[in-house]
Structure formats: C-alpha cells, structure tokens
C-alpha positions as CSV (number, residue, x, y, z in Angstrom):
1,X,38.1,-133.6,110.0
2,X,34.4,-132.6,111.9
3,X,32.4,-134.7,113.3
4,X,28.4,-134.2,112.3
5,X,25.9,-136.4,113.7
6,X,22.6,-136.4,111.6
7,X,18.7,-136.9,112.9
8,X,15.9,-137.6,110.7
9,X,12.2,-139.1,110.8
10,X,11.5,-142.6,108.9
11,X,10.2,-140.7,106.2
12,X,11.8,-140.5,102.4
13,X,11.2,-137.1,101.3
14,X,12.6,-136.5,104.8
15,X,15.8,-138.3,104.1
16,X,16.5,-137.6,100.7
17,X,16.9,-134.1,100.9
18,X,19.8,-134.8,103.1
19,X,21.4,-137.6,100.9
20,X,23.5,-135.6,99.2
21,X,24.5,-133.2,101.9
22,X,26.2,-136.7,103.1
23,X,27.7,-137.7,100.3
24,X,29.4,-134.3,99.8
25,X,30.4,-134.1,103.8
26,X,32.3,-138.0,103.4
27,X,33.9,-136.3,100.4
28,X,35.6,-133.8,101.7
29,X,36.9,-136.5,104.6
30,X,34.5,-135.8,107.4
31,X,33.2,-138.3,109.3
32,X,29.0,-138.9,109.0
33,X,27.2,-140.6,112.1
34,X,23.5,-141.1,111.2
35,X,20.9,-142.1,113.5
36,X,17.4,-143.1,111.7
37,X,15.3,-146.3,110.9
38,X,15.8,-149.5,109.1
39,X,14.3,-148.9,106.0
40,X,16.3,-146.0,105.3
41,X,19.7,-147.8,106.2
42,X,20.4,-148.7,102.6
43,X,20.3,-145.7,101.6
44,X,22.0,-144.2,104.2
45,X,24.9,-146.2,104.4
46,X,25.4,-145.6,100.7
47,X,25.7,-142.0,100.9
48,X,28.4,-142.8,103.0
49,X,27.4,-142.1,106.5
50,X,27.7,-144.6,109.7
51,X,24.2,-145.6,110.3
52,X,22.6,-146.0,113.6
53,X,19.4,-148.0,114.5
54,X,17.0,-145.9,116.5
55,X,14.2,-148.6,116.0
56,X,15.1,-150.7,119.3
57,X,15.3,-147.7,121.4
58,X,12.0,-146.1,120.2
59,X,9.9,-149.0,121.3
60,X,6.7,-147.5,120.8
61,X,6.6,-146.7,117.3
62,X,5.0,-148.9,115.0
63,X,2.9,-146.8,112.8
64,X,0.6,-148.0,110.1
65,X,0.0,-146.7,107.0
66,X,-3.7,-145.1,108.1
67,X,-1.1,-143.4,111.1
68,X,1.2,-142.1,108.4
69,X,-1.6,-140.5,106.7
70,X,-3.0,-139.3,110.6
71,X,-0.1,-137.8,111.3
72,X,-0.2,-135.6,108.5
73,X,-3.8,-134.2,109.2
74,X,-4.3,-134.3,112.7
75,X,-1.4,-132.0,115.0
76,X,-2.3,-133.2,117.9
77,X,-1.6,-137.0,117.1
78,X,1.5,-136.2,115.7
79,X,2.7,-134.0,118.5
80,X,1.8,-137.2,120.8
81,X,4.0,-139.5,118.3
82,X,7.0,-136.8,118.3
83,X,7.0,-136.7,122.3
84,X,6.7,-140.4,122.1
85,X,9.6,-140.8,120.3
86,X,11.6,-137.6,121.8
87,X,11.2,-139.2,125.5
88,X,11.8,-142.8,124.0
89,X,15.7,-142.2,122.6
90,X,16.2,-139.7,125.3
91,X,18.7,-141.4,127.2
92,X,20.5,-143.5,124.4
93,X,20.7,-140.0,122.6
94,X,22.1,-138.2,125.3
95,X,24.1,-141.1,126.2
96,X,25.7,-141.4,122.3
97,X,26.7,-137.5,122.3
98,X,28.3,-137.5,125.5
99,X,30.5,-140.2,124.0
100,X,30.3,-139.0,120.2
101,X,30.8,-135.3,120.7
102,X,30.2,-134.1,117.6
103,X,31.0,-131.3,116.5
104,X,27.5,-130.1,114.7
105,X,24.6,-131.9,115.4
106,X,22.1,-131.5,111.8
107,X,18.3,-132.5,112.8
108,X,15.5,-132.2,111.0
109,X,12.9,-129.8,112.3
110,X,10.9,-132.7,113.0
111,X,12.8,-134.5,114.8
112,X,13.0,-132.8,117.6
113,X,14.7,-135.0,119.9
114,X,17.9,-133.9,117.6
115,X,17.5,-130.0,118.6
116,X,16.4,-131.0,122.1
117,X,19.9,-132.8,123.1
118,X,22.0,-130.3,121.0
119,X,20.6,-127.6,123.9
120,X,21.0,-129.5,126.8
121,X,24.3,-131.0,125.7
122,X,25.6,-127.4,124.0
123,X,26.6,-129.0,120.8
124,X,26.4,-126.6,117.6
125,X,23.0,-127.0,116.0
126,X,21.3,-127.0,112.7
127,X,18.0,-127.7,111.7
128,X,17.6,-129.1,108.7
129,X,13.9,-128.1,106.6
130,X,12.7,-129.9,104.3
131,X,9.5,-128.4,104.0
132,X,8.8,-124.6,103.7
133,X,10.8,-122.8,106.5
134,X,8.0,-122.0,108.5
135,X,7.1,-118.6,110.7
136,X,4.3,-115.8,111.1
137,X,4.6,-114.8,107.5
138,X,5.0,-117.8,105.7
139,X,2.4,-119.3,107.8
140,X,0.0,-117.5,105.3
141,X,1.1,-120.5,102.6
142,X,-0.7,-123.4,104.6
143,X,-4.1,-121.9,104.4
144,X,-6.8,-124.1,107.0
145,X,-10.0,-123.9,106.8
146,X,-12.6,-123.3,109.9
147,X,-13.2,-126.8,110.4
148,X,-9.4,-127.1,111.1
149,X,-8.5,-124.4,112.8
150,X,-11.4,-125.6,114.9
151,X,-9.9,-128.9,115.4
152,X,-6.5,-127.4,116.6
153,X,-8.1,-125.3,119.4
154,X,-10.0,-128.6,120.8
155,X,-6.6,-130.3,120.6
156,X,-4.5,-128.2,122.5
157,X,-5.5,-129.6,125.8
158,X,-4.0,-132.7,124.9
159,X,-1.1,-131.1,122.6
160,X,-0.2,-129.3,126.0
161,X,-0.1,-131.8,128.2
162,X,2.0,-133.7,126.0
163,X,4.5,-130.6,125.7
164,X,4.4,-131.1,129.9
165,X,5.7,-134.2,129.6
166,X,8.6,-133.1,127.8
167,X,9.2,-130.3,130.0
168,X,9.3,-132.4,132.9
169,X,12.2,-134.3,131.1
170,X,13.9,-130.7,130.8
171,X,13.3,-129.9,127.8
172,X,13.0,-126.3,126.9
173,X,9.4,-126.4,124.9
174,X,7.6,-123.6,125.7
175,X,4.6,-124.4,123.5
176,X,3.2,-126.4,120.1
177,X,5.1,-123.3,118.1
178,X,8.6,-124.6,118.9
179,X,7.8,-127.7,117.4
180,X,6.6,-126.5,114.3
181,X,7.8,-123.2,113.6
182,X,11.3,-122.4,112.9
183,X,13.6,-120.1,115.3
184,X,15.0,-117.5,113.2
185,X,17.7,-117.8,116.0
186,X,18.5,-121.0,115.0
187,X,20.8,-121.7,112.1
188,X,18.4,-123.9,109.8
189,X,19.4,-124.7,106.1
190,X,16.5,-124.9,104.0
191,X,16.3,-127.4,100.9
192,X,14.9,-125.1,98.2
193,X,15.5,-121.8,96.7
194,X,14.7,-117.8,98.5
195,X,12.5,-117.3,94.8
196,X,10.1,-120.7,96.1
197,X,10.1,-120.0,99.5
198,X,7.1,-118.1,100.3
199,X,8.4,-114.6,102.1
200,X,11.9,-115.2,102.0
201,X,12.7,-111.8,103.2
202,X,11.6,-112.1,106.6
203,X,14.3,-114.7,107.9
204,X,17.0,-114.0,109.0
205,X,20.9,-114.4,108.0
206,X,21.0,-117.5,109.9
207,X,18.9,-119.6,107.2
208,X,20.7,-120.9,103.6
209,X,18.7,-121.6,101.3
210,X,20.6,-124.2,99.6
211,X,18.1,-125.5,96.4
212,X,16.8,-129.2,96.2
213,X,19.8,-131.8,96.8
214,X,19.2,-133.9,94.0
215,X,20.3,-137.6,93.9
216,X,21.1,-139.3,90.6
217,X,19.7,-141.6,89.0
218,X,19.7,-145.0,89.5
219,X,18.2,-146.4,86.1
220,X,17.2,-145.6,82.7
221,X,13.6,-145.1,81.8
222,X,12.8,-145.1,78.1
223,X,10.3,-142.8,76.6
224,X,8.1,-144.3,74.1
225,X,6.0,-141.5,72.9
226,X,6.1,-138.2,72.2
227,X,4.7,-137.3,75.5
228,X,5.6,-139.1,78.6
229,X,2.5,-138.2,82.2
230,X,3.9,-139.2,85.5
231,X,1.7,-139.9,88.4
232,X,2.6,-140.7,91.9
233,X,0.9,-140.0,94.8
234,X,4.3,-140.5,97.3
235,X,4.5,-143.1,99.9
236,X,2.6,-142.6,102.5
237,X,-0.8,-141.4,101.4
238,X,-0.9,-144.0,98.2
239,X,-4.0,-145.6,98.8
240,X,-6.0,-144.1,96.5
241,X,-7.3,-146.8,94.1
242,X,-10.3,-145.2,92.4
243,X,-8.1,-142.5,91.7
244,X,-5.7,-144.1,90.1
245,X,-8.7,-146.1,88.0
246,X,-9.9,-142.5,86.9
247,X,-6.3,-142.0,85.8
248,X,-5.9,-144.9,83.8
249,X,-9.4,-144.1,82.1
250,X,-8.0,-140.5,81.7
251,X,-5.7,-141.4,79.7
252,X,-6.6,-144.8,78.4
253,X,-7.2,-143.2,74.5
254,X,-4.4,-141.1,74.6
255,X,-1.5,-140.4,73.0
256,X,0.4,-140.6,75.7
257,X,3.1,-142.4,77.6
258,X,2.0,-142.8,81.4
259,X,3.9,-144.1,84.0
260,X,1.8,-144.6,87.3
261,X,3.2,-145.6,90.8
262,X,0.9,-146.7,92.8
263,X,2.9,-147.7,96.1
264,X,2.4,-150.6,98.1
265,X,-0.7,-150.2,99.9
266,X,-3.6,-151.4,96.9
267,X,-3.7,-154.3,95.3
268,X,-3.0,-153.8,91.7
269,X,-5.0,-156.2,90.2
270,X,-7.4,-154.1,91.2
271,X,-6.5,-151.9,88.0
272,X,-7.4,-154.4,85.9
273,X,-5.9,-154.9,82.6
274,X,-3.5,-151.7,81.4
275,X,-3.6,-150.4,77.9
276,X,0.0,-150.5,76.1
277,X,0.3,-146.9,76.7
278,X,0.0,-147.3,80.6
279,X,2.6,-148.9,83.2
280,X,1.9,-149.2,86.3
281,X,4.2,-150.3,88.7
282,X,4.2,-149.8,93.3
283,X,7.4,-147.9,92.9
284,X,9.7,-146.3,89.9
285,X,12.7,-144.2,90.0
286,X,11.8,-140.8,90.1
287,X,14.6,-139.3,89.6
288,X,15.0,-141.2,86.2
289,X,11.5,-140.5,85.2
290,X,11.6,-136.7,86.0
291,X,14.6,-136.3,83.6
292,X,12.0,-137.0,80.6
293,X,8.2,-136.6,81.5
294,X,6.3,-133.7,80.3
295,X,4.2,-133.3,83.1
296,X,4.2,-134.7,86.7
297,X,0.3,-135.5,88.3
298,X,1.3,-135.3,91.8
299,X,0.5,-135.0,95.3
300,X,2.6,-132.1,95.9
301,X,4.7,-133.3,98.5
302,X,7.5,-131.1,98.9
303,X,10.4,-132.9,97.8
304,X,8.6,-134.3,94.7
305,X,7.4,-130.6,93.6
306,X,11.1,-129.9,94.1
307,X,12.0,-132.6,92.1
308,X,9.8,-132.0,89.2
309,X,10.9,-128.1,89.1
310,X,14.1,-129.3,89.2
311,X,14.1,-130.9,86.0
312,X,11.7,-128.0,84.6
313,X,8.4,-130.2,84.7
314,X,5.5,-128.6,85.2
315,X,2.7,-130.0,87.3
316,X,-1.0,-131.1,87.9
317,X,-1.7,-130.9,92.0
318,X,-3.4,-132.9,93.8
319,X,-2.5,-132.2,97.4
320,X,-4.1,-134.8,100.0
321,X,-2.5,-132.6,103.3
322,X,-2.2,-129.4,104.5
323,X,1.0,-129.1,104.4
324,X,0.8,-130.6,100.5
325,X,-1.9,-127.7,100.0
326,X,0.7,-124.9,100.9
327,X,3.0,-126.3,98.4
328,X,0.4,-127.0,95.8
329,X,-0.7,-123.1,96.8
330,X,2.8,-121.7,96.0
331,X,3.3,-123.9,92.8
332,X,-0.1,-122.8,91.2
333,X,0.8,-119.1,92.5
334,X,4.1,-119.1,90.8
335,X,2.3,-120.4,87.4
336,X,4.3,-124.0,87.5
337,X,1.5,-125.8,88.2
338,X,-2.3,-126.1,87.7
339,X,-4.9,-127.3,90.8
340,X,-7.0,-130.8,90.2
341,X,-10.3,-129.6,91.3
342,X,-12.2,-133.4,90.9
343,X,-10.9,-136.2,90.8
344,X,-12.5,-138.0,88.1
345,X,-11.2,-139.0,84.9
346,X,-12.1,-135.9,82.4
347,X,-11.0,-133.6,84.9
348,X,-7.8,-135.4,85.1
349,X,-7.4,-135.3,81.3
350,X,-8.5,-131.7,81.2
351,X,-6.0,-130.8,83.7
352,X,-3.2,-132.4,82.1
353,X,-4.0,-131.4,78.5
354,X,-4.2,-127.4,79.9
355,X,-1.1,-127.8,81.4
356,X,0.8,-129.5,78.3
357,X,-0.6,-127.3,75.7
358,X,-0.1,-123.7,77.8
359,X,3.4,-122.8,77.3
360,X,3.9,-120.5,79.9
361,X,3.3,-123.5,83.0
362,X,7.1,-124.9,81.3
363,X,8.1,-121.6,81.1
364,X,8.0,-120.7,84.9
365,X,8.5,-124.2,86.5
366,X,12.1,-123.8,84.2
367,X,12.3,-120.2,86.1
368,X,11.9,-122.0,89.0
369,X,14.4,-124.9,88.2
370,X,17.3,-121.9,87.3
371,X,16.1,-120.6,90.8
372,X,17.5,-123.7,92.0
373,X,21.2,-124.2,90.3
374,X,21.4,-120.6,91.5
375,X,21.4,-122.1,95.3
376,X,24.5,-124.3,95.7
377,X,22.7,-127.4,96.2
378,X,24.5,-129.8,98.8
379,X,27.6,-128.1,98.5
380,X,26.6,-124.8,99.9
381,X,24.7,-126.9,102.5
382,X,28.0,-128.2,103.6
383,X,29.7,-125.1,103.7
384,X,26.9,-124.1,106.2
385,X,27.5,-127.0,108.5
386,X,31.1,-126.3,108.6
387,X,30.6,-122.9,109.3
388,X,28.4,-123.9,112.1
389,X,30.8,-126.6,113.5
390,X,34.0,-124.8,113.2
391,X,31.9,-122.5,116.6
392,X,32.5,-125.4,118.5
C-alpha cells in the first residue's frame, strides 16, 4: 500500500478532475490524505480520501466572489494570493510530511505550496493540470491582447517582490514562469487528451495525458423536448444577470428545452417569470444534464468543455477569462464549438441554432470525446502516480 498526499485550490473544476483519480487510488487499497478547504470536504471524503482542513492555517484567505473573478484576470493579484497562501501553510505543511511521509506528493500546478514542500522535503512529485499543460508553445493558445500584455509588464514589480518573499522562505522560485508554466522536468499528469492539447508534441515523456476523469452522475434529469440547451456560466464568474435575461428571451419562443444555472451570486427573481420551456435553477447536475443536452452555452471553463466533449456535445463559447479564451480558441479551432460574438438575445439564438443545425460541430466534438476513452481516464492516472511513488 502507498501513501499519496493530495493538494488542491478551493476551486471545483480544480477538484473534480481529481475525484476520480481518488476513488480509483482507495480502490486498489492505497491510502488517500487530502489537504483542501471546507466546501470541498463532502466531496472529498466521498471519493474516499482522508480530508484535511487547510482553512485555519491559511488565515488570510477569504476571497469574495469579485476576488474569484480578479484572480482570474489580473496575474499579479493572484500571484499575491498564491504567495499568501504558500507562506501561510508553510509550516503546518512541512510539519504534516515530516510526519506523513508519503510516498508521492500529487499537487495541482496551482498550488504551489504542494510542489514547493515536495522539493525541500525530497518527496516524489506530481503536478497535477487541470488546465492546458502550459509551455512556450502552447503559450500560443491563450492569445492577450496589448492592453494585457501591457498590464503584466507594469505588474511585475510587484509580482517579483512577492516571488522575494518566497525565496526568502527558501523556496526555489526563480521567477512568475515557475508558477505558471509547467517543468517538462517535472512528472505532471494532464486531465485531457494529446489530440485537445494544443502542441502536444513538444512535452516531454514525463507528462500522461490521461482524458477528463469523469464523475457519475448523481440524478436523473428528464428531457422534455426534442431538443434539450444547457447554459451555465460555472461558479465563480456567474454574475451575469442581463445575460442570462438575453438567454431566456433567446429562447423564450422556442422549441426548446433549456436548463439555465445561474449560480448563487444573482437574485433570481430578477428573471422574472420563466416560460414552461425554461428552468432555471443556482445549481444542476452537470454531469446528468450533459448525458442528454444537444448543445452546451458555456463559459468555456476547462473542465466543463471537457465535460461537454465528453459526452459528444457540441458547444456555444462564451469565455469571460483568458485562460477560458484559450480553451474557447482550441474548441472553435477543432470545429466543436462556435464563438458568441454579442451577447444579446438574437445572437444567442443565432449561435445556438448554427450550431444545432451544422452537423459537422457533433461530428468533431464526438472525435474529440473518442479522443478521450482513448486516454485511460483515472486509471491510467493512477498507474502514473504509482509509477512515480514506487521512486521513492
């Protein structure tokens, strides 16, 4: 039996990825210890792992929604909340490994704190990706414009001295690229398929691509039309209320099934009264919808575009990130998916009807999904951190 201690952010599309690499690990009798945040504990624990609270410890983080959306758009705020939080569980992490002594630590690539203690303590390491794996190449996927490119440079006097800081702790960070770009000397198992990630040839033998982990479902949706439209914006940047009213006109005279999940953060009275063709609800089972909708309107997070191509459901994108646009950019590229240009109600309805009535968007988000089975899912992921922990 091994001994794999997990790291993640308090961030679901984050998490879930990983879900299933746990439930496979506790299957095959190894032991799981988990450290993340309180609201993912549930689901956590259910997967079979032994969670552990990093909330007390990491004092200093108590983001709000408009930080959750910040942190997404602005590197050198997010740099300042992952040094926050690296120098915050410094010494309960380093503390709990000495102890623990695990035999692979598996962090994700933003959680740093995870890779930082697996080099100072010399534990195997994995990075765990949940994103595109990211390098020189693939960098090409998250186009930026002037205006942000221009924003980085006038940030990097404060990303650096925050990198100081963490240097002076002894960590080995030599700048804002070993944060966000991964080592290709670093075994790193990356949650989708070599056919989806961009420039897939230029990593090296230490990555797996392993496909989505997919969890299953947890309830039964019914569809109650011939066409079923999904729309979810994720769950961080949700708030988003006269788009969702330009939806439900979209689609208001329609044919169509729709199922819209707004999250927590509007007040859905707001939508007024729904036609019987429309639900609306602050979260669904996405899983359970994704098994029957025709096409998903989303915001192109990675782990729902995974999701949706999955299941062979094409989609409408709507990015709101960068890092959402570099998915959205690959989707559209691979001809799975079709750009939202405006946001308003006939451009939604154009979108969606282009997207349902061209054949060929079904056709390659299925090409896609066989992509996927083709990668081993959460079992091959396992046999990766075996391999890696059997070094030890």
């Amino acid at each position: 039996m091994s001994k794999i201690a997990f790291f993640c952010i308090p961030a679901y599309g984050h998490t879930n990825p990983t879900l299933g690499v746990v439930r496979e690990l506790a299957a095959r009798g190894h032991e799981v210890r988990y450290y993340s945040y309180e609201p993912m504990r549930t689901l956590i624990e259910a997967a079979g792992a032994q969670f552990v609270a990093c909330d007390p410890y990491d004092c200093e983080q108590h983001l709000t929604p408009a930080d959750g959306v910040r942190v997404g758009k602005d590197i050198a705020f997010s740099t300042h909340i992952l040094v926050e939080t690296t120098l915050a569980l410094d010494e309960m992490v380093c503390a709990d490994m000495r102890a623990y002594a695990p035999d692979c630590i598996v962090a994700d690539s933003m959680a740093v704190w995870g890779k930082a203690v697996a080099k100072k303590l010399g534990i195997p390491f994995i990075s765990s990706t949940t994103t595109f794996a990211f390098n020189r190449y693939s960098a090409k996927v998250m186009k930026q414009s002037g205006g942000q490119m221009l924003k980085m440079m006038l940030a990097m006097p404060k990303i650096n001295h925050d990198l100081q800081r963490l240097r002076d702790r002894g960590y080995p960070i030599k700048n804002i690229l070993d944060i966000i770009q991964n080592d290709d000397q670093t075994d790193t198992i990356v949650y989708t398929s070599p056919e989806f990630q961009p420039c897939a040839d230029t990593f090296s033998d230490k990555y797996a691509f392993v496909g989505p982990s997919i969890r299953p479902a947890t309830e039964n949706i019914e569809k109650t039309h011939d066409v079923l439209i999904y729309i979810s914006m994720g769950t961080v940047n949700n708030d988003l209320l006269p788009f969702y009213r330009a939806c439900i006109a979209a689609f208001a005279d329609s044919l169509y099934q729709v199922i819209l999940s707004t999250g927590e953060q509007i007040d859905r009275s707001a939508l007024g009264t729904l036609p019987d063709n429309i639900t609306a609800l602050p979260h669904v089972d996405q899983i359970a919808v994704l098994q029957k909708a025709d096409v998903f309107l989303s915001h192109c997070g990675m782990n729902s575009a995974s999701e949706s191509l999955y299941f062979g459901v094409p989609l409408v994108l709507f990015p709101q990130t960068s890092e959402q646009g570099g998915v959205a950019s690959r989707v559209a590229e691979l001809g799975a998916g079709l750009k939202l240009e405006k946001a308003d109600a006939a451009s939604i309805r154009t979108a969606v009807d282009t997207v349902l009535q061209t054949p060929s968007y079904r056709a390659n988000a299925q090409k896609i999904r066989e992509s996927f089975l083709r990668c081993g899912g959460a079992k091959a992921a396992v046999d990766k951190i075996l391999s890696v922990a059997d070094r030890k």
